[in-house]
C-alpha positions in Angstrom: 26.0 57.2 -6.0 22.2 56.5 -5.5 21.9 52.6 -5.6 18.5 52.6 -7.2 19.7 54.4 -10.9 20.2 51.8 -13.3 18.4 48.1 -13.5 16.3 47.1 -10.6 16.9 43.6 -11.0 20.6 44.2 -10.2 19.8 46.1 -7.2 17.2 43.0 -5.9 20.2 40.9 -6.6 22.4 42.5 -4.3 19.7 43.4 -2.2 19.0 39.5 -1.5 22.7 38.4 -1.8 23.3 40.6 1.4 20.3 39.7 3.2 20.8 35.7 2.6 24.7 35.4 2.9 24.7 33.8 6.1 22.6 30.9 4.9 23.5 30.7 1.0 25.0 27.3 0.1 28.2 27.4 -2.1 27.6 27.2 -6.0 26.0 24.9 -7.9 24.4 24.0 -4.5 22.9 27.6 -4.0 22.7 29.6 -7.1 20.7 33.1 -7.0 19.4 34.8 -10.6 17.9 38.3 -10.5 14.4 37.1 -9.2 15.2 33.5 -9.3 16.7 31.2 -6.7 18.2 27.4 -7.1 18.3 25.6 -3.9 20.0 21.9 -4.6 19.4 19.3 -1.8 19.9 15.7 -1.3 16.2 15.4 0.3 13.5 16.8 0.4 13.1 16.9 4.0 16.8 18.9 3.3 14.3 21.3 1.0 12.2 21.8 2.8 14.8 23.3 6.0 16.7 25.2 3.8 13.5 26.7 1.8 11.7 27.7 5.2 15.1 29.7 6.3 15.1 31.6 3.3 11.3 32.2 3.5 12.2 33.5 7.4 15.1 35.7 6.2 13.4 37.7 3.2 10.0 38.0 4.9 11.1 38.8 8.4 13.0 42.0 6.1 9.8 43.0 4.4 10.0 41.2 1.1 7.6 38.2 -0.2 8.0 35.0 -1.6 5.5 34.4 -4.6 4.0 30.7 -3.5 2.0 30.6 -6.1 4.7 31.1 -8.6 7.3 29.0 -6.6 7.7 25.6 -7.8 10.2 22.7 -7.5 12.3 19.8 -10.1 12.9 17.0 -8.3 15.9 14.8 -9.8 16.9 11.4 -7.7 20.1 11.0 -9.1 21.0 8.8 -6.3 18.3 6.3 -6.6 17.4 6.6 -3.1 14.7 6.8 -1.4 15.3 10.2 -0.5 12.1 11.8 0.9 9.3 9.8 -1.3 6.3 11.1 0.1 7.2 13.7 1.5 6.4 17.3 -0.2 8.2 20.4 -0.7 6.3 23.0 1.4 6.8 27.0 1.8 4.7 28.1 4.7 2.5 24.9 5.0 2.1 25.5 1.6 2.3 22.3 -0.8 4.6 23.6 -4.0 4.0 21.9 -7.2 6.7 19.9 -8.8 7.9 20.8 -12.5 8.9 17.7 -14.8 11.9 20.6 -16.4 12.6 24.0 -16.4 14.5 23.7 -19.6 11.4 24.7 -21.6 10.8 27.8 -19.4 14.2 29.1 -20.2 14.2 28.3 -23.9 17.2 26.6 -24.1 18.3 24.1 -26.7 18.5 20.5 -25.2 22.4 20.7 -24.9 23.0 17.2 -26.5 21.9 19.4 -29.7 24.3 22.1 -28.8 26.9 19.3 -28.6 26.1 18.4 -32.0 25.3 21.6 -33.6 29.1 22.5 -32.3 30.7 19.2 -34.0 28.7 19.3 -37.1 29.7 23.6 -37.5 33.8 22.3 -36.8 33.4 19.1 -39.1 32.3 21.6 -41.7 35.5 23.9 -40.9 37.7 21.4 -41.5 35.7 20.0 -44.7 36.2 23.6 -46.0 40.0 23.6 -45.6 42.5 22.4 -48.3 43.4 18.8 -48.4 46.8 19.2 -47.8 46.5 21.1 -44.5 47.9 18.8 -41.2 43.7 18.9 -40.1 42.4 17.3 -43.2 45.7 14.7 -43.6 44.5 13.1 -40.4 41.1 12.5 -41.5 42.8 9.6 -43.3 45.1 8.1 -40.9 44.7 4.3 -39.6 46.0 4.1 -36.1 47.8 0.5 -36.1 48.0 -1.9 -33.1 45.6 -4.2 -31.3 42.8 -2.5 -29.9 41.5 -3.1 -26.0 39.0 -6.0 -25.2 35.7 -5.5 -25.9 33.1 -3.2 -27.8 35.3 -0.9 -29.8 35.1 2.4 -28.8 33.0 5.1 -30.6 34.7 7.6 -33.1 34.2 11.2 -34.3 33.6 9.4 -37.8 30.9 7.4 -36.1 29.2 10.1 -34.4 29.0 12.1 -37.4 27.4 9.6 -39.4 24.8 9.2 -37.1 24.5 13.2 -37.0 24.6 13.6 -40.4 21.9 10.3 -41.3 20.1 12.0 -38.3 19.5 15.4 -40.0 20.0 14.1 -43.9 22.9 15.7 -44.6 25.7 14.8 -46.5 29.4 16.2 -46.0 29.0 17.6 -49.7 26.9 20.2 -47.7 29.9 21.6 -46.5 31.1 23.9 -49.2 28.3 26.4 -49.1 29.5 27.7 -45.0 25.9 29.9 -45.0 23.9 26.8 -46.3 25.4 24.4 -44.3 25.0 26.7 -40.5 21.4 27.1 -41.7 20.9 23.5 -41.7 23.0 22.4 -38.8 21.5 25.6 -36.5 20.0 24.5 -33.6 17.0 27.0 -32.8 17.5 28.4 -28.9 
């Protein structure tokens, strides 16, 4: 079979999956997407080693990093002081830093995936008979002392808020077209 029928992208994949095995990081630390590659390091010093093997390994077998259209998010989950001042370079190269990449992909913030998905299964259930075991529960009070402290959020809480967030109302629910229209989440 001649490797080159079919999607090119696939074929680049496996092309630089071959070419970059010995130095590929296990996932989510090294991820690799058709013409796209996620590096994830601790520093940017880290970055920067890892990112100027890759750069050896593709180039030294005849293909070419875009630097202009190479770019980095930088995310200090740690709170350290983990290579401040210090930039990401390709090449002695300065690459610019990105604020997100969520916007590039178009991709729904997921919190409002989260709450696209409860609000779609709190109308499910609102649609059901009331004498199904899923709606009976809707009305149970859990006795007993509760633990010290704040009391603990609910899925009746949450939706609340949801629903006051998007004014809605769980009357909504009966029209199942109407009420995904409303609760959709654009992508």
């Amino acid at each position: 079979m001649d490797i080159f029928e079919g999607d090119t992208r696939n074929v680049f994949s496996v092309i630089i999956d071959v070419l970059t095995r010995g130095i590929q990081d296990s996932v989510p630390w090294c991820m690799l997407f058709a013409y796209d590659i996620v590096i994830i390091k601790e520093t940017r010093v880290a970055v920067n080693v890892i990112l100027e093997r890759w750069r050896y390994i593709l180039e030294s077998n005849g293909l070419r990093i875009s630097r202009s259209k190479t770019e980095y998010l930088w995310c200090n989950f740690s709170n350290l002081p983990n290579g401040e001042g210090v930039d990401v370079l390709m090449a002695d190269q300065v690459l610019p830093p990105k604020d997100n990449f969520r916007n590039k992909l178009r991709v729904a913030p997921i919190a409002e995936k989260v709450r696209e998905g409860q609000l779609c299964w709190f109308g499910h259930i609102r649609r059901r008979r009331i004498a199904t075991p899923v709606r009976r529960v809707e009305d149970l009070v859990v006795s007993g002392s509760r633990t010290r402290g704040r009391p603990r959020r609910t899925w009746a809480d949450l939706l609340t808020l949801d629903l006051r967030a998007l004014n809605l109302s769980a009357d909504m629910t009966s029209d199942r077209r109407s009420w995904r229209r409303r609760i959709r989440v654009a992508d």
